[in-house]
C-alpha positions in Angstrom: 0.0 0.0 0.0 1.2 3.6 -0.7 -0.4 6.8 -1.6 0.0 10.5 -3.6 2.6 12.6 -2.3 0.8 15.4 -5.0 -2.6 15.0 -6.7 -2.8 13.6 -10.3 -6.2 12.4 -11.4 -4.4 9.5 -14.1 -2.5 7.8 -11.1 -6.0 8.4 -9.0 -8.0 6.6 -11.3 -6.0 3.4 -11.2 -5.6 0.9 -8.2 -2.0 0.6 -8.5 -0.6 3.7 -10.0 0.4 2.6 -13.1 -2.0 4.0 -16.0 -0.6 5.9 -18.5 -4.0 6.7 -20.3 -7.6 7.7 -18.5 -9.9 4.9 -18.6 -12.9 6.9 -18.3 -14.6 10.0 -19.2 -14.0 11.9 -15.4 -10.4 11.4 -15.5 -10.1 13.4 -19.0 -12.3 15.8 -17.9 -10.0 16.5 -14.3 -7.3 16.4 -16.4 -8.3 19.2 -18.7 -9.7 21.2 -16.0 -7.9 24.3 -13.6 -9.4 24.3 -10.3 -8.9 28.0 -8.5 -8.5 28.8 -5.1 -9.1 32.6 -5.0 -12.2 32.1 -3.4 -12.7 28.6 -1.8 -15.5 27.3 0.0 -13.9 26.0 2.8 -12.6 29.1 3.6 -16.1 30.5 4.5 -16.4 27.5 6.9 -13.0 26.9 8.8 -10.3 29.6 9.3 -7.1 27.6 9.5 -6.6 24.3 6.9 -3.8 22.9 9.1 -6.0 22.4 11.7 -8.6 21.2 9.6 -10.2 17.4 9.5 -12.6 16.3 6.8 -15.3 14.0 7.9 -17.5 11.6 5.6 -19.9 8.9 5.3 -22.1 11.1 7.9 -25.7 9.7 8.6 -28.3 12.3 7.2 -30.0 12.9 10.9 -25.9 13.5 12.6 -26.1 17.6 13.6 -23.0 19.2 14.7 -23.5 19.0 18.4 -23.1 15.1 18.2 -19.6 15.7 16.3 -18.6 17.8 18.9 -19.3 15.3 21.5 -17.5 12.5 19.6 -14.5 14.3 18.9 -14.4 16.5 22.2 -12.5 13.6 23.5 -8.9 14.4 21.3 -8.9 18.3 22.4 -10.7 21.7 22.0 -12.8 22.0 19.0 -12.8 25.8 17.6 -15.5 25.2 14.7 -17.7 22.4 13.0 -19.5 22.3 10.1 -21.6 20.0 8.4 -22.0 20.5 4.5 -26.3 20.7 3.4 -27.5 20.3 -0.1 -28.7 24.1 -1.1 -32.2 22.9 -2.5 -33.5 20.3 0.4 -31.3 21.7 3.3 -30.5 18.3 3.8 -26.9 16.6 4.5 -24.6 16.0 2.2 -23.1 13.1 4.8 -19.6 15.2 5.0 -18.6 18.0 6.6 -15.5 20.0 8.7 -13.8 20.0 12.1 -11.3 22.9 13.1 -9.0 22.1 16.1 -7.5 24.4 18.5 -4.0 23.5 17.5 -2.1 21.0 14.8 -1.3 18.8 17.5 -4.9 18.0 18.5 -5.7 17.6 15.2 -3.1 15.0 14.1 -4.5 13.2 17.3 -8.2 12.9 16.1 -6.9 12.1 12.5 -4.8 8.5 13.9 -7.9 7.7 16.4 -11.1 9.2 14.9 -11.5 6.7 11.5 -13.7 4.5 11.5 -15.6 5.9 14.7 -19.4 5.3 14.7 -22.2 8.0 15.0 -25.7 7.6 14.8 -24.9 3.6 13.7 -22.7 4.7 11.1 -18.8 4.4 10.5 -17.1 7.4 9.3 -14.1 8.4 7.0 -11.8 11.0 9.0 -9.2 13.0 6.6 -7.3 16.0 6.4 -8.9 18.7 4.3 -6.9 18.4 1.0 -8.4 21.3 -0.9 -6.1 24.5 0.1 -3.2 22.3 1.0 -2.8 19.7 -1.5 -0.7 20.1 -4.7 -2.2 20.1 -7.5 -6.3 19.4 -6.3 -9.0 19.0 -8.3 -12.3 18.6 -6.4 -14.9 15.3 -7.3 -16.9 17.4 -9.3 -14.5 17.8 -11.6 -13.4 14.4 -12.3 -11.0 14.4 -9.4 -11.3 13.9 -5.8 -10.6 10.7 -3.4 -12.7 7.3 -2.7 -16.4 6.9 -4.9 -18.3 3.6 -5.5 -17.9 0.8 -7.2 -21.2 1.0 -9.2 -20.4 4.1 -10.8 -17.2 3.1 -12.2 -15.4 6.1 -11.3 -13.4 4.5 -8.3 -10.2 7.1 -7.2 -7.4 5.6 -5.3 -4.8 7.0 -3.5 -5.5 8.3 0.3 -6.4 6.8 3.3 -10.1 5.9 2.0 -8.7 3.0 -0.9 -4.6 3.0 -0.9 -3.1 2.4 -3.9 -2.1 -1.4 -4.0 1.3 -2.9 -4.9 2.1 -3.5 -8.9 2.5 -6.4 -9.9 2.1 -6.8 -13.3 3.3 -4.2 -16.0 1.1 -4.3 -19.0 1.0 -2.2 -22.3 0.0 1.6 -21.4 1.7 0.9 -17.7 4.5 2.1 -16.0 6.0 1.8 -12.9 6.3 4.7 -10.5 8.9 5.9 -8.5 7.7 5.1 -5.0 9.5 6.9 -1.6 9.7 5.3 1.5 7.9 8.1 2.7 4.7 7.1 0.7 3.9 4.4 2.8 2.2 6.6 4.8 -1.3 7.8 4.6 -0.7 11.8 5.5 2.9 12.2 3.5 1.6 14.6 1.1 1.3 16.8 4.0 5.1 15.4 4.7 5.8 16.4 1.3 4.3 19.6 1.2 6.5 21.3 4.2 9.1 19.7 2.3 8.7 21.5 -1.0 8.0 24.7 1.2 11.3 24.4 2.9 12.8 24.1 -0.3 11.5 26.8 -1.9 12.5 29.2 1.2 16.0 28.1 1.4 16.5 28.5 -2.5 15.0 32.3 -1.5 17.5 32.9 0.9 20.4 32.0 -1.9 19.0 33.9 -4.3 18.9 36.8 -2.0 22.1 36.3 -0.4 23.6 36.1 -4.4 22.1 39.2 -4.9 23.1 41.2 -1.9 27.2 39.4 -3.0 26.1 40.7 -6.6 25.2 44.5 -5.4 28.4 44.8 -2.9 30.5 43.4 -5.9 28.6 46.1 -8.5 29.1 48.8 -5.1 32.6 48.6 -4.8 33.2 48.7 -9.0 31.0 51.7 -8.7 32.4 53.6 -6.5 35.7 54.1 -8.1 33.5 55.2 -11.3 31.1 56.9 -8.8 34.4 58.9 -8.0 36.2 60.0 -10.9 32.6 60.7 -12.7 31.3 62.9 -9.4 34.2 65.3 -9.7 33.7 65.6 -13.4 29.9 66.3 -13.1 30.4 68.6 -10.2 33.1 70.7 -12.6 29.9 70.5 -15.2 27.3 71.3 -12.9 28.9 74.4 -11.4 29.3 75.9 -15.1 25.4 74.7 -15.7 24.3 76.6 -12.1 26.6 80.1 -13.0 25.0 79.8 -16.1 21.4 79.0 -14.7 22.1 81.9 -12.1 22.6 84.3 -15.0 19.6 83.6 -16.7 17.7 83.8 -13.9 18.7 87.0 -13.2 18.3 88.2 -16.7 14.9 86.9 -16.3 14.4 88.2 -12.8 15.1 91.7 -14.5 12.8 91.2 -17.1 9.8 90.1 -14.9 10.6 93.5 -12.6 10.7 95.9 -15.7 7.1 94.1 -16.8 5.8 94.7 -13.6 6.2 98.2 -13.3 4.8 98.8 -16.6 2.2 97.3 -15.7 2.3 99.0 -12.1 1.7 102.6 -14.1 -0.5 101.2 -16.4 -2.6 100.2 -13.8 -2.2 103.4 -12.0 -3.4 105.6 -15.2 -6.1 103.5 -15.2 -7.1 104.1 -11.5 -7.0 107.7 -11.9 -9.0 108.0 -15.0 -11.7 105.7 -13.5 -11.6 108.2 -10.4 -12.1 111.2 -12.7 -15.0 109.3 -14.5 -16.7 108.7 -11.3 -16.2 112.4 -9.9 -17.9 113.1 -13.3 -21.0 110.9 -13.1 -21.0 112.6 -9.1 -21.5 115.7 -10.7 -24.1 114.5 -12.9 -26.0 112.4 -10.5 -26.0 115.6 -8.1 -27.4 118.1 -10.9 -30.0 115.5 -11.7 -31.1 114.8 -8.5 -31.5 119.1 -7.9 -33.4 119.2 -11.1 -35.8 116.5 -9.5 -36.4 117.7 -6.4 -37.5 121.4 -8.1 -39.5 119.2 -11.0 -41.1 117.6 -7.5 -41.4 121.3 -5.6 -43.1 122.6 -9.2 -45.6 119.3 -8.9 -46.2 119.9 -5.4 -48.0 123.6 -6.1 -50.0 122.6 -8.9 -51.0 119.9 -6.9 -52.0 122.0 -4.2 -53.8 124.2 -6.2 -55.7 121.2 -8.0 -56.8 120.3 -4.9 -57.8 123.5 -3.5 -59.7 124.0 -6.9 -61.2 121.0 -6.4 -62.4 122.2 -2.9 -63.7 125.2 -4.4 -65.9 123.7 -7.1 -67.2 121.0 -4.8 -68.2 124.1 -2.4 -69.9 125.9 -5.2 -71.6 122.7 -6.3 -73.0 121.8 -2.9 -74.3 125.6 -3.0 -75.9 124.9 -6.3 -77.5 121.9 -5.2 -78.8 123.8 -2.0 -80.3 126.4 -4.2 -81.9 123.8 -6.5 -83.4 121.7 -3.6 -84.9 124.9 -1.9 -86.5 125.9 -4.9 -87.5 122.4 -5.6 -89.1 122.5 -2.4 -91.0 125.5 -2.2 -92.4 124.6 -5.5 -93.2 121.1 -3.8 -95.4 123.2 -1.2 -96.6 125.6 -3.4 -98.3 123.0 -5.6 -100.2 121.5 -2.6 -101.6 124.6 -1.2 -102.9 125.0 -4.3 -104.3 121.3 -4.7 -105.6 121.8 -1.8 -107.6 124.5 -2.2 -108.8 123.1 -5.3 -110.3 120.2 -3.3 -111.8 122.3 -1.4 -113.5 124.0 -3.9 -114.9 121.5 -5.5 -116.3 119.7 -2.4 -118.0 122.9 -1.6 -119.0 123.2 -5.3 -120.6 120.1 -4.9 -122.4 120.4 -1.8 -124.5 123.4 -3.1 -125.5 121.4 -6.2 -127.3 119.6 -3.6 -128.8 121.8 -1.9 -130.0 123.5 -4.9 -131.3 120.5 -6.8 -133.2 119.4 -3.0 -134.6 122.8 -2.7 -135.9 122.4 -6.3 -137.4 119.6 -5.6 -139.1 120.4 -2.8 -141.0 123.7 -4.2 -141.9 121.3 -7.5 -143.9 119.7 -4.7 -145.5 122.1 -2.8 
């Protein structure tokens, strides 16, 4: 038995290790495909992949609570988290356990396999997705374990080992197997190698730079020498010059200035003179108004005492009329009156004549 040091779906999909071409359709397809981990899953659920176990084989009704009980046991549990479908809600039957430290976690990754909960063994593992080399997830054609009616079995980690070859066929080779990869978490093994690796061969190259720079330094300064007395010749000619023009130009910009200084003075004075002159005008105007507004006030006065006057004589007219009007009023019923009388008395000795008549016809 032996397992991957570094993920590579063509070894995965055989049970030794020694395909040289995919026998199915998922292998191709992992093959072909880049899986990115800008912005992983896991990420969202546990903080630190080191101290990171994956759990599977979960019974549907497990919750988190019973995890933490199981695996209270091997030390302090920071975060669990079981995995639900997004439709259903349901569990996925795998999910995440972050430890307090490494040490814990190594721990509960020798003794936790094969533990039962809720009636059902489970698969412990370390979370392979940010840490592995090389990963590509089961839903792209990767990934560890599967079943063995789907045809898509993938060897290689503590789930289904790769087993011993035997036989070398055609499109076989043998690999190069360490004495390392006897053991189930040697990719992690192999991955603090690599890291080491790549640090020290950091430090050379930064120490042969550094060597590199002094060496360049000290050729430099000789150079740095001869070439600094040269420019400093150079640049105290280019500043004499530089200080010549500038005053030149200084000059200039003083001579401009006070042009534009008397200019500028002309201009005050005859915008002073222009203003004294509208004074002037403004003043006369505003005389000529207030006798134009004197001259209005006596006709007005004299409007209105006109106006006074013929309103008088008019309410003297009208007296005159209505007395006359009256008079004549009373006049004419005197005189109606009297003619009623005299016709009531006219008519009364009509009467008496025609009766007196009338009695001697009689007699």
């Amino acid at each position: 038995m032996w397992y991957l040091e570094e993920y590579n779906p063509l070894l995965a999909g055989s049970i030794d290790g020694t395909d040289t071409l995919p026998h199915d359709h998922g292998i191709v397809r992992a093959i072909n495909s880049y899986y990115s981990l800008k912005k992983p899953v896991i990420s969202s659920l546990t903080s630190d992949s080191l101290k990171t176990l994956f759990i599977g084989r979960l019974n549907e009704n497990t919750k988190e609570e019973d995890i933490k009980n199981v695996f209270s046991k091997f030390g302090k549990i920071k975060n669990v988290r079981i995995i639900l479908d997004i439709v259903t809600g349901i569990s996925r039957g795998y999910g995440f356990i972050e430890f307090e430290s490494e040490k814990e976690c190594k721990e509960a990754y020798k003794n936790g396999d094969n533990i039962k909960i809720d009636g059902q063994k489970i698969l412990v593992d370390y979370e392979r997705s940010r840490i592995m080399k090389n990963w590509i997830p089961r839903r792209l054609g990767g990934g560890f374990g599967g079943k063995k009616e789907s045809g898509q079995l993938r060897f290689g980690s503590i789930d289904r080992p790769f087993k011993e070859p035997i036989n070398i066929g055609e499109n076989q080779k043998m690999p190069d197997i360490s004495r390392n990869q006897k053991y189930s978490d040697c990719w992690r093994d192999y991955l603090f190698k690599k890291a080491k690796e790549s640090k020290s061969k950091n430090d050379k190259n930064n120490e042969n730079i550094s060597k590199k720079d002094n060496r360049s330094s000290s050729r430099h300064t000789i150079e740095d020498k001869y070439n600094h007395s040269k420019n400093h010749n150079s640049r105290h000619s280019s500043k004499e010059k530089y200080k010549d023009n500038n005053r030149s130009r200084s000059r200039e910009r003083r001579l401009s200035k006070d042009k534009y200084k008397d200019r500028n003075r002309s201009r005050s004075r005859e915008r002073r003179s222009s203003k004294d002159k509208y004074k002037d005008r403004n003043r006369s105007k505003s005389h000529d108004r207030h006798i134009s507004k004197d001259k209005y006030k006596d006709l007005n006065q004299n409007r209105s005492n006109d106006r006074h006057y013929n309103k008088r004589h008019r309410d003297d007219k009208y007296d005159k009329y209505n007395n006359t009007k009256r008079k004549h009023t009373e006049n004419e019923t005197i005189n109606n009156n009297k003619r009623s009388r005299n016709r009531s008395r006219s008519k009364s000795n009509s009467r008496h004549h025609h009766h007196s008549h009338s009695h001697d016809k009689y007699h």
